[in-house]
Structures are given as structure tokens and as C-alpha cells.
C-alpha positions as CSV (number, residue, x, y, z in Angstrom):
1,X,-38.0,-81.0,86.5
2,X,-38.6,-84.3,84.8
3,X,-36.0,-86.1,82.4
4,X,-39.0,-86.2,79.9
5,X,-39.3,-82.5,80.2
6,X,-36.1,-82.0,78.5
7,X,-36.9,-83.7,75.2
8,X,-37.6,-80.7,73.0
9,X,-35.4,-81.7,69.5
10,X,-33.4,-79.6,67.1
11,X,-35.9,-79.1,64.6
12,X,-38.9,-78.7,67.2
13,X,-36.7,-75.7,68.2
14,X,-35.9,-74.3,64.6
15,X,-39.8,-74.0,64.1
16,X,-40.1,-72.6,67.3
17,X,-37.4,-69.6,66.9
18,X,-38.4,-69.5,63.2
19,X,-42.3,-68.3,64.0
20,X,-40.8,-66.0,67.0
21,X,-38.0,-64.3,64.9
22,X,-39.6,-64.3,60.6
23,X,-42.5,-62.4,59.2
24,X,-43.8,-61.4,55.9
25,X,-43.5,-57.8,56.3
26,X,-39.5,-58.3,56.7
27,X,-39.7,-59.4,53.0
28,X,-41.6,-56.4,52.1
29,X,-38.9,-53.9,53.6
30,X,-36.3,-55.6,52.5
31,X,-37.7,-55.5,48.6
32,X,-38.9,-51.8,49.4
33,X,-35.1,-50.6,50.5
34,X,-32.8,-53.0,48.7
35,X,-34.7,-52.2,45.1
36,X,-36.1,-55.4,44.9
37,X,-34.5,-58.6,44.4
38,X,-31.0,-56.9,44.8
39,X,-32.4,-58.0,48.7
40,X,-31.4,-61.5,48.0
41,X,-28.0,-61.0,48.2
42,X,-28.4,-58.3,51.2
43,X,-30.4,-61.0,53.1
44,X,-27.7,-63.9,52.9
45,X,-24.8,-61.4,53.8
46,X,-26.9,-60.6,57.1
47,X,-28.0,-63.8,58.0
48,X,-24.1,-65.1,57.7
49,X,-22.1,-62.4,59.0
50,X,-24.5,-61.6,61.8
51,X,-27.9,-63.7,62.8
52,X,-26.0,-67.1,63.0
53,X,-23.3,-65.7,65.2
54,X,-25.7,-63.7,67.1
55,X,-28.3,-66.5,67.8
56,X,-25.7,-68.5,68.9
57,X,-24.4,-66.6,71.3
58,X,-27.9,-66.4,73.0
59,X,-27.7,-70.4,72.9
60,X,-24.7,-70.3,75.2
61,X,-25.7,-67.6,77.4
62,X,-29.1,-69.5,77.9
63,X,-27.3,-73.0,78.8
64,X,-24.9,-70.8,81.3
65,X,-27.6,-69.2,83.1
66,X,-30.6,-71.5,82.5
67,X,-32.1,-70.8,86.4
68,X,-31.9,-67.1,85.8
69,X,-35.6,-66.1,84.8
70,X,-34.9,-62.6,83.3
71,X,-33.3,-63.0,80.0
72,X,-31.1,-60.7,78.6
73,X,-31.0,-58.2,82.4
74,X,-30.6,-61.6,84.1
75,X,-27.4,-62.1,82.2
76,X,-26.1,-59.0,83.1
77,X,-27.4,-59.0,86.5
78,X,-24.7,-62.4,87.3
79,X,-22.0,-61.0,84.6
80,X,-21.5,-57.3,85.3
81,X,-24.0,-56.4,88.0
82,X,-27.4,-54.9,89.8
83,X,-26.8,-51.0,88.0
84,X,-26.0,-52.2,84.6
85,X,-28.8,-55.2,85.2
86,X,-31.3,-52.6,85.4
87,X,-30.4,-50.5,82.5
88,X,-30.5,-53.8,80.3
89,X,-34.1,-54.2,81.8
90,X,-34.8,-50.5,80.6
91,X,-33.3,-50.5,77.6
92,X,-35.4,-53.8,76.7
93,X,-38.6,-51.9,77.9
94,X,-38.1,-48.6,76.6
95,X,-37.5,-49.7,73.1
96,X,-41.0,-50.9,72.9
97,X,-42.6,-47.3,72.8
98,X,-42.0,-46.4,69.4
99,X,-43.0,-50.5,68.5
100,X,-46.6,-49.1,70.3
101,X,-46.8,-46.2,68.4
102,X,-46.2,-47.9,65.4
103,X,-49.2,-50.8,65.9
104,X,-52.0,-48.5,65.8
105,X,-51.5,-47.4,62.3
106,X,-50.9,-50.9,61.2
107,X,-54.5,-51.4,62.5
108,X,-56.0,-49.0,60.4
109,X,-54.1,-50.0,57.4
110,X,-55.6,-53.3,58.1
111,X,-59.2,-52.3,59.0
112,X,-59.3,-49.9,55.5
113,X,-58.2,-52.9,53.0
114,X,-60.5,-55.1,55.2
115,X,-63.7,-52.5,54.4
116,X,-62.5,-51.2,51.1
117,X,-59.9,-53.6,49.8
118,X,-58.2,-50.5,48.1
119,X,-54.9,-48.2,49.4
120,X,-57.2,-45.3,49.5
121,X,-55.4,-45.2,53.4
122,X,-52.7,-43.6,51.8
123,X,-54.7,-40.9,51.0
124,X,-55.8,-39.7,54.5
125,X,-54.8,-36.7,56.0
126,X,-52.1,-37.7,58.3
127,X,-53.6,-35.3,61.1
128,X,-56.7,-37.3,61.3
129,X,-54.9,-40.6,61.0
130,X,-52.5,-40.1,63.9
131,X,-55.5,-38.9,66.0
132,X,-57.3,-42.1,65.1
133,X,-54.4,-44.2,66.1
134,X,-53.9,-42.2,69.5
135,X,-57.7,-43.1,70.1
136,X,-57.2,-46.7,69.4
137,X,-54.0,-46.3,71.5
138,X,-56.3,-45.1,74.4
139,X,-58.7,-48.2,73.9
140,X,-55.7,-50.8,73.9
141,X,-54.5,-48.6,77.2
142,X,-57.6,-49.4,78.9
143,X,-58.4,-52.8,77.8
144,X,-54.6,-53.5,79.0
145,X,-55.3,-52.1,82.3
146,X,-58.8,-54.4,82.7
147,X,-56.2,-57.5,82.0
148,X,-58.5,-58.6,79.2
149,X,-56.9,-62.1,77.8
150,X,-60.0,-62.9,74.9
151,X,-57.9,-60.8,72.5
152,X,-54.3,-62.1,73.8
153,X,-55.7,-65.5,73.1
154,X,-57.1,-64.3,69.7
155,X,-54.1,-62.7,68.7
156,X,-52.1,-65.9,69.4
157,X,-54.0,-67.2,66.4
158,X,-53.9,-64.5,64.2
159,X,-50.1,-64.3,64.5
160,X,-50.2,-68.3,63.6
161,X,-52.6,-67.5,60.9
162,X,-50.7,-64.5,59.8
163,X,-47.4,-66.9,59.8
164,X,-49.2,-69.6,57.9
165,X,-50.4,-67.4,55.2
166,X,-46.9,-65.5,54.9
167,X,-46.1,-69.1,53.7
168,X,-48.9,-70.1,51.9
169,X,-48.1,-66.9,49.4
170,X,-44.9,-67.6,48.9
171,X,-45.6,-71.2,47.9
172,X,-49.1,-70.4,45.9
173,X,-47.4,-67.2,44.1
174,X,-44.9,-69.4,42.9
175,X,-46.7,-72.2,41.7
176,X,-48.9,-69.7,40.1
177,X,-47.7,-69.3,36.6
178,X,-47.8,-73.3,36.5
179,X,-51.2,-73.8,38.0
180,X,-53.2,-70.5,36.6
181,X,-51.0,-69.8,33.5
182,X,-50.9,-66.2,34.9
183,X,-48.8,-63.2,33.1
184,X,-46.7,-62.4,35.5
185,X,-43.1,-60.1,35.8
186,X,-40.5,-61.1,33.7
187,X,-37.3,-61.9,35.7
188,X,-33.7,-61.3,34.2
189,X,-31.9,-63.9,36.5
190,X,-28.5,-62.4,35.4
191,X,-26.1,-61.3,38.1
192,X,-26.8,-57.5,38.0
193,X,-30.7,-58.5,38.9
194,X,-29.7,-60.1,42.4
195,X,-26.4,-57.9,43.0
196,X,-26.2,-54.8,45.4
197,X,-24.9,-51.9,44.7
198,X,-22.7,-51.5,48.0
199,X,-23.4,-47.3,48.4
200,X,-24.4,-45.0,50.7
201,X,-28.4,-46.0,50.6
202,X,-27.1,-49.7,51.1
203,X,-25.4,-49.1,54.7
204,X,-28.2,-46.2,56.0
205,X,-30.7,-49.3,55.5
206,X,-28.7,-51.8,57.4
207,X,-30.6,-50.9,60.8
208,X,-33.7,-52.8,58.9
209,X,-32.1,-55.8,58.0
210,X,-30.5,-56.0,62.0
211,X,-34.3,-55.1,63.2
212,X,-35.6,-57.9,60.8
213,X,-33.6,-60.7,62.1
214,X,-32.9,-59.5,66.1
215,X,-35.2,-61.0,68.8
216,X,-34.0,-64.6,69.0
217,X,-32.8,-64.4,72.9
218,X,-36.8,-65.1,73.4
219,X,-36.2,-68.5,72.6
220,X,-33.3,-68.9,75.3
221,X,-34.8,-70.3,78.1
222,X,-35.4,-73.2,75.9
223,X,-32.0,-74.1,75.6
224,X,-31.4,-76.5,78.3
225,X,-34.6,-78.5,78.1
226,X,-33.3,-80.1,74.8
227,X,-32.2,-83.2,74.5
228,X,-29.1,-82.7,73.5
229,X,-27.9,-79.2,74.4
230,X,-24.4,-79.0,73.6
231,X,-24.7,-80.4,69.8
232,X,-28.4,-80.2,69.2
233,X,-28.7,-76.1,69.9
234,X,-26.6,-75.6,67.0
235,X,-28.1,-77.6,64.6
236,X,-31.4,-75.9,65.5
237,X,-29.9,-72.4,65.1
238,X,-27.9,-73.2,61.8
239,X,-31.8,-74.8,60.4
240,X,-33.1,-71.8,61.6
241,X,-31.3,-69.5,59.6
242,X,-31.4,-71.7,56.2
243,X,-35.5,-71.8,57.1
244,X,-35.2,-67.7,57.8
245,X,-32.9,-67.2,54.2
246,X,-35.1,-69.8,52.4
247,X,-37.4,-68.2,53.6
248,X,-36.4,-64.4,52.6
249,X,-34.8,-65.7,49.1
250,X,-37.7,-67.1,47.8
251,X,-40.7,-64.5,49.4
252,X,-38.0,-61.8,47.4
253,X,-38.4,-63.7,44.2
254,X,-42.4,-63.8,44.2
255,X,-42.4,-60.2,44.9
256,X,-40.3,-60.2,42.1
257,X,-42.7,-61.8,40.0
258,X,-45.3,-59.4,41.1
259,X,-43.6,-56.3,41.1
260,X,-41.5,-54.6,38.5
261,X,-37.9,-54.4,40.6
262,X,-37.0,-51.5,39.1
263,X,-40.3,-49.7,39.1
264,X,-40.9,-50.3,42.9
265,X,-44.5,-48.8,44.1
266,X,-43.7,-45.8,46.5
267,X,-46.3,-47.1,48.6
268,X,-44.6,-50.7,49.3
269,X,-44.2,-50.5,52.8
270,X,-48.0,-49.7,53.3
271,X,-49.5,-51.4,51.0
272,X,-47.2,-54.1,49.5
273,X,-48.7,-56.9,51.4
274,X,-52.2,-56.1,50.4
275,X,-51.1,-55.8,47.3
276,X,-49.8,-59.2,47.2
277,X,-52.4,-61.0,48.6
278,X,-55.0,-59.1,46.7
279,X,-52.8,-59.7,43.3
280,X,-52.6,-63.4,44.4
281,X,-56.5,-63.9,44.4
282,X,-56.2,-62.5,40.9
283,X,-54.2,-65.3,39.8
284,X,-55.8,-67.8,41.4
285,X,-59.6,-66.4,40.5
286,X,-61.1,-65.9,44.0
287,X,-61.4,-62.3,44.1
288,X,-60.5,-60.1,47.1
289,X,-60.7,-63.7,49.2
290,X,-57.1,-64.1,50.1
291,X,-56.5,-59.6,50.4
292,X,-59.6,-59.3,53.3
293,X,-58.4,-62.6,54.7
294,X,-55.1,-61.4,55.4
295,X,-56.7,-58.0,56.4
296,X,-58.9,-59.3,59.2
297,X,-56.2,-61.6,60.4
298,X,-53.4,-58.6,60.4
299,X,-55.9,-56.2,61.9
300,X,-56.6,-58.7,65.2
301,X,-53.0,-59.2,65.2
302,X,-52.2,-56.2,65.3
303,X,-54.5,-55.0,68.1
304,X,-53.4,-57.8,70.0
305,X,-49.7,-57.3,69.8
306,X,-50.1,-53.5,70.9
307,X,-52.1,-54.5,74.0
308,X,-49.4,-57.3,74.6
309,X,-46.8,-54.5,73.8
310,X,-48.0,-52.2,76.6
311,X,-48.2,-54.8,79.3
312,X,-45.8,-57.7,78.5
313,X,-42.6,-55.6,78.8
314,X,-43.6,-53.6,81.5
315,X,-44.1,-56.3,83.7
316,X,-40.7,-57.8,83.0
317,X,-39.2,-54.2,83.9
318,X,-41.3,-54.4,87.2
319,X,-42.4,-57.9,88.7
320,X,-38.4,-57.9,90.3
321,X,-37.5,-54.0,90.1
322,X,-34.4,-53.0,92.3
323,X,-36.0,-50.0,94.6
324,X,-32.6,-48.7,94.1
325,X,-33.2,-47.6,90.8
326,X,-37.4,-47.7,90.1
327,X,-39.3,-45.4,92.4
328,X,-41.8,-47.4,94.2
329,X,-44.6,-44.9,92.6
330,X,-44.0,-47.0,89.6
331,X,-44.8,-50.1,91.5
332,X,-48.4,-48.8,92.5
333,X,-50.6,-51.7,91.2
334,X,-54.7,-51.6,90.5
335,X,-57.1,-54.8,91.6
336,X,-56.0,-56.3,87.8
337,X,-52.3,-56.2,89.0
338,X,-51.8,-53.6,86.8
339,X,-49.1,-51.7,87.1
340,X,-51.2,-48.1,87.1
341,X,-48.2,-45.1,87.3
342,X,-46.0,-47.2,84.9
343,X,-49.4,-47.4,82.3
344,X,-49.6,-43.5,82.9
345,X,-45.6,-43.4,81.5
346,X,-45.9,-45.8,78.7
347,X,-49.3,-43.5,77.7
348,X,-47.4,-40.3,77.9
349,X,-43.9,-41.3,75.6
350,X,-46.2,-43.4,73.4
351,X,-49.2,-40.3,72.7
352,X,-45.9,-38.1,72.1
353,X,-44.6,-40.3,69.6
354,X,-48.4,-40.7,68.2
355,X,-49.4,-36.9,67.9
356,X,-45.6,-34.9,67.0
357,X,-44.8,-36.6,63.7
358,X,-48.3,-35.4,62.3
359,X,-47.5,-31.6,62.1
360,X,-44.2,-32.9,60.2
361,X,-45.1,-35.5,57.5
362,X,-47.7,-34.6,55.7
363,X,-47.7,-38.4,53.9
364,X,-49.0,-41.8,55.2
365,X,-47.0,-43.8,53.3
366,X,-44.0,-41.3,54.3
367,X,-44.9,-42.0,57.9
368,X,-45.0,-45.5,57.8
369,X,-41.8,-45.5,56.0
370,X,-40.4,-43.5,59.1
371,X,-42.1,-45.2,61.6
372,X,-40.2,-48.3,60.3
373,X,-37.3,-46.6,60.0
374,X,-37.5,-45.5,63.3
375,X,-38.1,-49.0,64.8
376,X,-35.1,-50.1,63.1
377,X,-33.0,-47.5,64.9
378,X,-34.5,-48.3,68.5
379,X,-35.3,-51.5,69.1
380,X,-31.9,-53.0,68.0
381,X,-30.4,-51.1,70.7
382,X,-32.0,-53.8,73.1
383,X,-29.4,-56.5,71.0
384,X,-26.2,-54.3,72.2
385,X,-26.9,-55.6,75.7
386,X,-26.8,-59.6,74.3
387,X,-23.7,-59.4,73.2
388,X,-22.3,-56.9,76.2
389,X,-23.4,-59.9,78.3
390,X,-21.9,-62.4,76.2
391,X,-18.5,-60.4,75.7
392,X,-18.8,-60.5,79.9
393,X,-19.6,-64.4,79.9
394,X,-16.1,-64.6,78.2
395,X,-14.3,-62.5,79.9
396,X,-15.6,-64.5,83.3
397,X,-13.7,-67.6,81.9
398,X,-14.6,-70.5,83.7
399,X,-16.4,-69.2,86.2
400,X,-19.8,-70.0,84.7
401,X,-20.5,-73.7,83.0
402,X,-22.5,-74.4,80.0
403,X,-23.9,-77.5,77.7
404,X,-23.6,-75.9,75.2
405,X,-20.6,-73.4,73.7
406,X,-21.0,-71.7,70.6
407,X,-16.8,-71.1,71.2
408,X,-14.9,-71.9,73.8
409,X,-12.2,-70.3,73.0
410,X,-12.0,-66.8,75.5
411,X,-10.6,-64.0,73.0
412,X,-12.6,-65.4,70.3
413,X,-15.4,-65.7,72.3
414,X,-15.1,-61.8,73.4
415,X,-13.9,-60.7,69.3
416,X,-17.3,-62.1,68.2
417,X,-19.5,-60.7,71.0
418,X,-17.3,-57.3,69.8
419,X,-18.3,-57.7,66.3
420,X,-22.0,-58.2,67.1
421,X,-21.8,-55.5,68.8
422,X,-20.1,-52.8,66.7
423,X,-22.6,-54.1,63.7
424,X,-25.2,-53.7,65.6
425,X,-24.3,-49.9,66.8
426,X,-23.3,-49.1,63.4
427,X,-26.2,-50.2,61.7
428,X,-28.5,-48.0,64.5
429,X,-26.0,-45.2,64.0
430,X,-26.5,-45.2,60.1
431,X,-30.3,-45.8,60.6
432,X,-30.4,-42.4,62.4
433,X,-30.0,-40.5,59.0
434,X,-32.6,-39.1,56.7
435,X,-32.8,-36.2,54.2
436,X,-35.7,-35.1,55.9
437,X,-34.6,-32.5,58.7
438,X,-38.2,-33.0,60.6
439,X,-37.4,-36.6,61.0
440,X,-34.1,-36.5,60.8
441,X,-34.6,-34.6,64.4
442,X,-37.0,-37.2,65.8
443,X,-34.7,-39.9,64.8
444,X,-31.4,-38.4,66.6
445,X,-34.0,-37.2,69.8
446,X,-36.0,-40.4,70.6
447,X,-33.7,-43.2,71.0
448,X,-31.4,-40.3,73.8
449,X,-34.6,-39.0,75.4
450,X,-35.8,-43.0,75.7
451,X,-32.9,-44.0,77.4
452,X,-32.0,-40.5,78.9
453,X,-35.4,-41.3,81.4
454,X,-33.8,-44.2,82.2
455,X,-30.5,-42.5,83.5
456,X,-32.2,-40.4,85.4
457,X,-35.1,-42.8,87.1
458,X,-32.6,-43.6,89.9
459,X,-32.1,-40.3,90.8
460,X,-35.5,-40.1,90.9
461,X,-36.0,-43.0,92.9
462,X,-33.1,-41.9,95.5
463,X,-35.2,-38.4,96.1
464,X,-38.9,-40.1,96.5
465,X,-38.3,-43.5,98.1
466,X,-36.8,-42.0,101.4
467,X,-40.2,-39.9,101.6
């Protein structure tokens, strides 16, 4: 590699991180579940107590293993071993099915405000919806198998668009009452506005906040094609979360001069951003411009993320798979270099996770709550094995150099990687509960079932790959 190669600066990778880790719809949630701009305060505690710590530690595990090409199983492959390597890999794979399942939905939501520009989506029958979105699942199955990259490149641009615009609202919502002399909410900016109440609903929501900020190990392999590793890393990570809590802060505050915090629609986390947008063009006198632009852009990016979704991770659970563990039926591939029997698995979990919930909510706006919800519970469970590796990584001692440490120090090192970890847990533990028994049940089955098939895939593959 070139000297010159290495010359990505702090900031360069702040903005990077910041577009791979931040979105709009985080805002949303968060103002849905922490009753409105009582999220503020819920945001900063997260972001200090866990993201900064946690996006460090990826930081240092990147510099230690910057030749090993697998992220987060890689790390584990040289810290603890092959077996525990692979159930990383699985972990970070499995996850994705109910992140699938969730996508086709989004599209719909998309496509309805895009065509009707009203929430009448949250009127549909839920039966009819889900078998929509298992159709449009099919579709995305089959243009994934074809190894169509049009859309991939498309959705590359909608998710820039879609991260531009995020940021446009924030800044044109609140200029707006200077520029357009619009009527907007009335904020009390005393302390009980912006202060929690630290209770039961407060810690069964913390799984959404982890989900929110997790993620940032994607940005690891950037680590030691910096400058300045072992000073410049830091300062990237540390802009990254005042960007990522600016960020949150004041996106919380426009929805607070939009929406009544204590009067929060039920319908937030389905229509919220719609509602924004569409409420934005209000102010600013353009109509439904800025609602069906954000429509068309989510809709593509949405489409393109689940087709990404269904190959993306499967690949990185098969292009080096251990025959110890993976039968080799799963490593059958098609003239596209698809992987055919492993699209036939991630078709199966996903269409369960499609069709079930229908003949138990009877809501959409109830099932995109849970579907969220159930996210939030799942796909933090990929985190657990950062900081296992990182706790590892300590506990090795000097046996593995870095450029960059986020603490040298061993048994502080390992206490941190702990506390990452028992957060993390906890929050996915809490996450599991709901008042609902029919979901309560799908939240307790899918994560064991999802990582249950990975416990038993090397038995699996010890019986077939001797045939």
C-alpha cells in the first residue's frame, strides 16, 4: 500500500462514521418513546455512557488487526478462536432477518405517501399488508439472486439523499419561524420539558437508543489508513459523537416545534417523518414538494437496502465459511455467484417473520411499532461480540500491537469492554418485554430460535459433509 493511501484525516472519518451510523428515523423513535423532547436528555446519557466508549473500542481493535478482512468474526477468530469465530459470523448474519422483514413495509409506507401523500397506510388491513410485503420480499429475493447492481447503485444515492435531507429539515424547520413567520408549537424550555422520568417505560426502551447508535465497527477497517492513527482516531470518534448528539438534540427540538410533546401522535413511528416533511412544505409554501420528495427517495432506499440486506451479510457468513461448522449444501452457488441454498434459508426465517405477526396485530402502526421494537432487541445482539472481542484483546496483553489505544491499561481495558457489554445485554433483555402476550411471545422466540439454528448448523454440517 502507498504512503499516500494512508492520508484519510479525522474529520474525513467523522463524516464518514456519521452517514454509516445517524439517520432521521432515530430521531423519530427516540421522540415517539422518550415523550418527546424528554429524548434530549436520554440521547446525551447514551451517547456518553455508551457510543463513545463503544466506538472506541472498535478503533483499537481495528488498528490491532488491520490485515484481518472479516471485522467483528475476524477479531474473534485471532482472540478466542475458529468455533466462537463462527458464531460471531452468525450472530452478525442472523440478526439481519428480522432488519429484512422490517424493509418491505417501510416500502409501502413510502410508496402510499408517495401516491397519496396522506397516512391512509395506517388504515390497511394488516393481513393484506404483510402479504404485500412478503410479495415485494419475493421480488427483492429474485432480483438478489440475478445480482442486479442498477438499484444497489441507486440506493447508494438515495441513502445520500435521504441523509442530506434528514439535515436539510432540521436546519429549514428551524429557521422556519424566522424565515416564514410560521405558528408553530410553543416550547416551555424549563427543566421538566427536557428531563426523564427514570421508570419502568424509560429502561424497557433502552434496546432503541443502543440499536440507534450500534454499527460503528463498519468503519474499522479504516482505522489504520489515517494519518495519524494513534491520536487522530480519537478525535474522529469524539467529533462523531458531538456531530451524532448535535445532531439528535436539535432534530428533537424541531420535532418539538412541530409536535405537541405531550400530545404525541400514536402513529409517530409510521408516519412522523411524513409528517414532518409534509408539515415543513407548509411552512415554507411549496405544497406536498418536500413530503413526496422524501417519499420517492425513502421508497428506493428502502428497496435497495433490503436487496443489499439479503445478499451483503450472507456473503460475509459464506465467502471464508469453516466446513467445520457450514454444511457445504449452503455453499451451492448459481452462474450469479449466488449463494442459492443459503437464499432458500434467508427466504424461509424472513417469510416466517413476514406472514406470523399478521394473525396477531391487527394494527399497522402497532406493527411497525413492534417490528422496531423487535429490531432493537436483535440486532444489538451482533454488538455483544465487539466488546467479547475487545474484553479478549485485553486479556491477550501484549501479544497483539496497535496505533492506536483507546486504554492501555489491561483491567481497565477488560472493565470497559464488561460494561459495554452488560449494557448492551441488558438493554436487549429489557427490550424483550411488552404488554402484549402475542408479541411478547415473538419477541422472547425469535432472537433463541435465530441463534438456536446457528447452534445446531454444525451438527448439521458434521452429519452431511462426510456424505
Amino acid at each position: 500500500m502507498k504512503s499516500n493511501d494512508k492520508k484519510i484525516l479525522w474529520y474525513s472519518l467523522a463524516f464518514m462514521a456519521f452517514s454509516a451510523v445517524w439517520g432521521f428515523g432515530n430521531v423519530i423513535n427516540g421522540f415517539s418513546e422518550y415523550n418527546g423532547l424528554k429524548a434530549i436528555v436520554s440521547w446525551v446519557l447514551i451517547f456518553a455512557i455508551y457510543f463513545v466508549p463503544y466506538s472506541l473500542m472498535v478503533g483499537e481493535m481495528g488498528s490491532a488487526f488491520k490485515h484481518a478482512g472479516g471485522g467483528v468474526s475476524s477479531w474473534i477468530q485471532e482472540t478466542i478462536g475458529p468455533r466462537m469465530a463462527y458464531m460471531a459470523g452468525w450472530t452478525y448474519w442472523v440478526v439481519h432477518m428480522p432488519y429484512i422483514s422490517q424493509k418491505p413495509s417501510g416500502a409501502l409506507i413510502a410508496g402510499s405517501w408517495a401516491v397519496f401523500r396522506d397516512n391512509r397506510v395506517s388504515s390497511m388491513n394488516t393481513m393484506l399488508m404483510q402479504f404485500l410485503c412478503l410479495v415485494i420480499f419475493i421480488v427483492a429475493i429474485y432480483a438478489s439472486s440475478k445480482g442486479i447492481g442498477v438499484l444497489k447503485k441507486m440506493g447508494t444515492l438515495a441513502g445520500t439523499a435521504m441523509f442530506v435531507m434528514s439535515l436539510l429539515f432540521i436546519l429549514m424547520m428551524l429557521a422556519a419561524p424566522a424565515i416564514t413567520g410560521a405558528s408553530l408549537t410553543k416550547i416551555d424550555w424549563s427543566v421538566k420539558t427536557f428531563m426523564p422520568t427514570f421508570d419502568a417505560k424509560f429502561f424497557l426502551n433502552l434496546s432503541i437508543l443502543v440499536f440507534a447508535v450500534g454499527g460503528c465497527e463498519k468503519i474499522s477497517p479504516y482505522v489504520n489508513k489515517m494519518k495519524n492513527p494513534a491520536k487522530d482516531f480519537a478525535k474522529g470518534m469524539i467529533a462523531l459523537a458531538v456531530m451524532v448528539t448535535v445532531c439528535a438534540i436539535l432534530g428533537t427540538v424541531a420535532l418539538g416545534m412541530m409536535f405537541d410533546s405531550n400530545n404525541i401522535p400514536a402513529d409517530l413511528m409510521t408516519n412522523g417523518a411524513y409528517y414532518a416533511f409534509q408539515k415543513l412544505g407548509e411552512y415554507y409554501k411549496v405544497g406536498d414538494l418536500f413530503v413526496v420528495l422524501y417519499a420517492l427517495t425513502n421508497l428506493i432506499s428502502q428497496l435497495s437496502v433490503l436487496i443489499l440486506s439479503i445478499d451483503a451479510p450472507l456473503r460475509m457468513l459464506l465467502d471464508s465459511a469453516d466446513e467445520t461448522y457450514i454444511p457445504k449444501a449452503m455453499l451451492k452457488q448459481n452462474k450469479n455467484g449466488t449463494y442459492v441454498n443459503g437464499m432458500k434459508l434467508v427466504f424461509v426465517i424472513v417469510a416466517i417473520l413476514i406472514v406470523v405477526p399478521a394473525f396477531g396485530i391487527s394494527s399497522v402502526d402497532v406493527l411497525v411499532r413492534w417490528l422496531v421494537k423487535l429490531n432493537s432487541v436483535c440486532m444489538p445482539l451482533r454488538y455483544l461480540w465487539v466488546f467479547v472481542a475487545y474484553v479478549a484483546l485485553k486479556k491477550a496483553g501484549d501479544k497483539f500491537s496497535s496505533e492506536y489505544y483507546f486504554v492501555k491499561n489491561r483491567t481497565l481495558g477488560m472493565a470497559l469492554g464488561g460494561w459495554c457489554f452488560i449494557f448492551t445485554a441488558f438493554a436487549c433483555i429489557l427490550g424483550i418485554y411488552s404488554e402484549d402476550t402475542f408479541q411478547l411471545v415473538l419477541n422472547i422466540i425469535t432472537p433463541f430460535i435465530l441463534i438456536g439454528l446457528g447452534l445446531i448448523m454444525p451438527a448439521i454440517a458434521r452429519r452431511t459433509n462426510k456424505k
